[in-house]
Each structure stands twice: as C-alpha cells, then as structure tokens.
N, C-alpha and C positions, 0 to 999 in steps of 0.2 A: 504494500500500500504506500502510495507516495504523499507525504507530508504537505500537502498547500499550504501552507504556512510559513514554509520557506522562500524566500526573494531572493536575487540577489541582479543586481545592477554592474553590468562591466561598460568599464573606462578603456576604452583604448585610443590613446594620443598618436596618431600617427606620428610618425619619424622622430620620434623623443628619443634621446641618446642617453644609457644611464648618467654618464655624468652631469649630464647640465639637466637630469631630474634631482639628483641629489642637491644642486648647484642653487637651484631657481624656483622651485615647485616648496616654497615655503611652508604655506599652509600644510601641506600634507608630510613634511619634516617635521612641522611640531609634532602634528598626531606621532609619529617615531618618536620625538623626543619625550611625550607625554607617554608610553607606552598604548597607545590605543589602537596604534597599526605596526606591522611588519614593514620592511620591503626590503625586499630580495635582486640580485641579476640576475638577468636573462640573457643566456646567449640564444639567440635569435637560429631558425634554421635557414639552410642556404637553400636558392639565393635569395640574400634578404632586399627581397624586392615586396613592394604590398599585395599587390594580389594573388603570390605565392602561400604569404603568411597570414592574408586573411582564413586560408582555407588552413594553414596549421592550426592558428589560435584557436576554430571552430569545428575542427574533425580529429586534432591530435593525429594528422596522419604526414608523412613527408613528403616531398613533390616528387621522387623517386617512386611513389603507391599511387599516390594520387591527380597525380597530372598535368599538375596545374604550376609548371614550371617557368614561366612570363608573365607578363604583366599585360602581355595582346591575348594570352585564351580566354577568352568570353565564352564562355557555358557553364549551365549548371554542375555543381560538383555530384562526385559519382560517392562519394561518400556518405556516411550518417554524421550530419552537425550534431551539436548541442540544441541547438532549433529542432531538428528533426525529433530526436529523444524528447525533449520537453513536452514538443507537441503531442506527439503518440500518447504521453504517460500521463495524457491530461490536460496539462499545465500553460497556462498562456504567456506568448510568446509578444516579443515588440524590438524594432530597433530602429535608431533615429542614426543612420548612417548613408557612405558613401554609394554609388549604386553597382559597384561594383560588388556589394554584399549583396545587392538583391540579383543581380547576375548569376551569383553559385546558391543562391537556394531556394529561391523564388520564380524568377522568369528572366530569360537571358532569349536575345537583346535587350536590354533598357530601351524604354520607350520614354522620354522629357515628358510625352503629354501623358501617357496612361498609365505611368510607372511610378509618379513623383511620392503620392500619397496609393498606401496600398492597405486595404481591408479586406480579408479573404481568412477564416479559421480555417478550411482546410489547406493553406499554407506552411510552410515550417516557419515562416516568420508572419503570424496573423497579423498584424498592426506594426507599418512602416511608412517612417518620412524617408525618403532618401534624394540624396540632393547629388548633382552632378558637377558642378565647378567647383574648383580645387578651392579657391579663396570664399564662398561660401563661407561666411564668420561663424566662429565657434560658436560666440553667442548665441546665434540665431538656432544651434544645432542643437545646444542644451538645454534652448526654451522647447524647441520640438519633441526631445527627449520627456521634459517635464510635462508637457501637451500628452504622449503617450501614459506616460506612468498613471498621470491623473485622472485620465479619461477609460484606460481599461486596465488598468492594474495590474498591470504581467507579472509572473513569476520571475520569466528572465528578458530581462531588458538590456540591448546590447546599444551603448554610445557611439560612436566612431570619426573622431574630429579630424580636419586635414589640415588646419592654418599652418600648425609646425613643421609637416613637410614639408609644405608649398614655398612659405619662405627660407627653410633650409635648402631648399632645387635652387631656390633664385639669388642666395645669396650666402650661404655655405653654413655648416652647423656650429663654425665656431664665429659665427658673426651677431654684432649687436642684434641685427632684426630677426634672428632668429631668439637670439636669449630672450626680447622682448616678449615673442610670441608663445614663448613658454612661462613668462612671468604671468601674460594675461591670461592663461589655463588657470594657473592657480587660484586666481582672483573667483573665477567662475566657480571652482572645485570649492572655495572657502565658501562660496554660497549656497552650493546645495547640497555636499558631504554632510554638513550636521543636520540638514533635514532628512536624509537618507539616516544617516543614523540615528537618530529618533524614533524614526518610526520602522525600526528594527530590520534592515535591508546590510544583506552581507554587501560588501564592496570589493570589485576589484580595478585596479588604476595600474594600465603595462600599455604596451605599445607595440608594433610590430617588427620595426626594425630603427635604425639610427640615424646616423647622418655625419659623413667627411667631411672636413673645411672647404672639400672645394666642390661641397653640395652633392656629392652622391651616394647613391647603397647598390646594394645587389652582388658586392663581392665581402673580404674575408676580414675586413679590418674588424678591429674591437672598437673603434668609432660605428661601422657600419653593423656590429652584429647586438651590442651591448647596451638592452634595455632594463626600464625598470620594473618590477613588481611588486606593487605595493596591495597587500590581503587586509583589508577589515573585515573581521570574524574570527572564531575558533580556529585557530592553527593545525592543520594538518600536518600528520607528519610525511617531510621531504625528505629529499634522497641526497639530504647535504649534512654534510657535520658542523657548517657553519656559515652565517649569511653574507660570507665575503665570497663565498664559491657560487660558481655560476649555476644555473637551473636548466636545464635543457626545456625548451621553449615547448615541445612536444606533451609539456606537464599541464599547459593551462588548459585544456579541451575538458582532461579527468578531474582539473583542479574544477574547475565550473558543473561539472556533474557531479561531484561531491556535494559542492554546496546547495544545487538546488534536488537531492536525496535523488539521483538517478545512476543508476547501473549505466556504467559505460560501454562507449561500442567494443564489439571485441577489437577493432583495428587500434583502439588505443591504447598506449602503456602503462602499469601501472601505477598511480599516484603513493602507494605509502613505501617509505625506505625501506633499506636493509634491515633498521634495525624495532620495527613497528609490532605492537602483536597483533594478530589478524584470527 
C-alpha cells in the first residue's frame, strides 16, 4: 500500500556547478549550517549534456541502456521514470519544466501551441507548465510551479529552471553573470523552501550537470560533471563514508522513489550502502 501522504518537490537548477552552489546559494547553506538539510556531490553521468541527464535524474538509467545520448534525440524515453511509477501507484504527478521533459515522457515533438500547458491523468506527468526559451525567468517558472502544487496537489512535483545554464553558454561559469544568476535562485529558494517545509514536503535541490569558464558541459571536467545535492528529509543511507565523496548521479531516480514510498524500476540501482541493514 503506498503512503499518500508522502510529497516530495524536486529542484533541479540546471547547469549549477557544485562549487559556486556551495559558493552562492546562501539560503540553503544556512539550512547546512543550521542542520536542517544535507548536501552532498554529485558526479554527474556522461555526457553531461541536459537532455542526456534529464533522463538519468528521472529513470536512474545511463545513456549507454537508454539512448538518449545528445541533446538533438527528441523522443519519448523507453524507460520507466519516477513519473511513470508515481502514476501507476496512484499518486499525482506535476512539473513546471523545460519541454524537453515533456518530450521523454509525455508527447514528443513539443508542440508551443498544444504542449505549453498540459492536463491529461492518464499521463506520467498529469499537470504541466513547460516552457521553451532558454531565458524564460526562473521566477516566472516557480510561480508556475506554485500555480501546480496549489491547484492539484501532487505527490511529486518536479521544478526545472534554465536561467543558470543559459547564462553560463553565454558567458562562462566562472563569470559575474553567471554567479549572479545563481545568487537570484537563492533568493527564490528562500521564498518558498520554508513554505514547502511547513507544510511537511520532502525536498530535493541538485542539478544536472555544471559548467566550464568558457561556458561549456558534455565532457569530463569536474567543472562540467560536479553538482550539488542538497536532501530535506530523513537521511537515507548512501553509498558514501562521507559527504566530501562524490555520489554517482545514477542514485537520484531510487533517491526520489524512496521518498515518495515506491519500489523502484528494476533498471535502477540500488539506493542503500554497503553498510545499511535491509
């Protein structure tokens, strides 16, 4: 029997680089400093390109299984998401994302005029904004987010902002305009993190891949592969001895079906350490 009472809201900041999350992303430093969240590295899998690692973050599967090894294949993924599980088991689904999410698990081609706003339960993503220009303001994408939560109440609601990439492509990741653009995430996150935790919503805040000075990803640096993962809720246990080592990025599909009480797909690996009792 699966729990509806369980929520949980993921944050995924496109092209945030660990460092300049530990750097710049204040508000949610405190919550670390105050013990009230984790956050962990991620090493990113390859190539960390985004449309590759939307489908890891969401299937726990690698581009080697599942296919989706560029940033040009447009088709639905052949895999089972976190979307897919949720939905079967029940549980409602939402996400205020790029439309290249709605691409792998929705309906591919994106359509601007039929595809913008998507309502459909028999979906894996029932209730979706999804927006197609890169520079699309975050704000507008976390009021959208808020617009979903409030109006149909998902279990799992998936975020997915681009402004950080966008100005890390145009003007590289170790540049003012990009720190900026990370600074005003924060600002956002300090707004609606405490009202997500109030009203009792696990949280997860990671990203999918990084960003080099001279604005690029999809190869092997630790600029481009080295993000953050920041857990609000019960601590599971991980496959680390300590939170200076990195996480194989492949963990967040089973780390999100933990949280919202679902058995994961067999394709995914699994979430508790070496040294966990089971």
């Amino acid at each position: 029997m699966i729990d509806t009472s369980q929520k949980l809201i993921v944050v995924v900041l496109d092209g945030l680089r660990y460092d300049s999350a530990r750097k710049y992303l204040g508000y949610m430093e405190h919550l670390v400093e105050q013990g009230k969240i984790n956050c962990y590295q991620v090493r990113s899998e390859l190539p960390s390109l985004s449309r590759p690692l939307y489908e890891v973050l969401l299937t726990g599967t690698p581009a080697v299984r599942n296919g989706i090894t560029a940033n040009h294949i447009a088709r639905l993924s052949h895999e089972q998401s976190v979307f897919h599980l949720a939905a079967k088991a029940g549980l409602r689904t939402a996400a205020a994302a790029y439309h290249w999410v709605s691409e792998l698990y929705n309906s591919a081609p994106y359509s601007i005029i039929s595809d913008r706003h998507q309502h459909d339960e028999s979906k894996p993503i029932q209730h979706g904004i999804f927006y197609f220009e890169d520079h699309y303001p975050d704000s507008h994408l976390f009021v959208d987010a808020e617009y979903l939560r409030t109006a149909y109440d998902p279990h799992f609601l998936y975020i997915h902002t681009m402004n950080i990439d966008d100005v890390g492509n145009k003007y590289g990741g170790e540049s003012k305009q990009y720190e900026a653009s990370v600074r005003a995430v924060d600002g956002m996150l300090a707004t609606l993190v405490p009202l997500w935790l109030s009203q009792g919503y696990r949280i997860i805040v990671t990203a999918d891949h990084g960003m080099n000075a001279a604005g690029y990803h999809g190869g092997t640096e630790p600029e481009e592969r080295h993000v953050p993962l920041y857990i609000c809720g019960e601590q599971p246990q991980l496959p680390i001895t300590n939170q200076s080592e990195a996480l194989p990025q492949l963990l967040l599909a089973p780390l999100m079906c933990h949280y919202l009480g679902l058995a994961p797909s067999e394709a995914m690996i699994a979430l508790e350490g070496p040294h966990s009792k089971g």
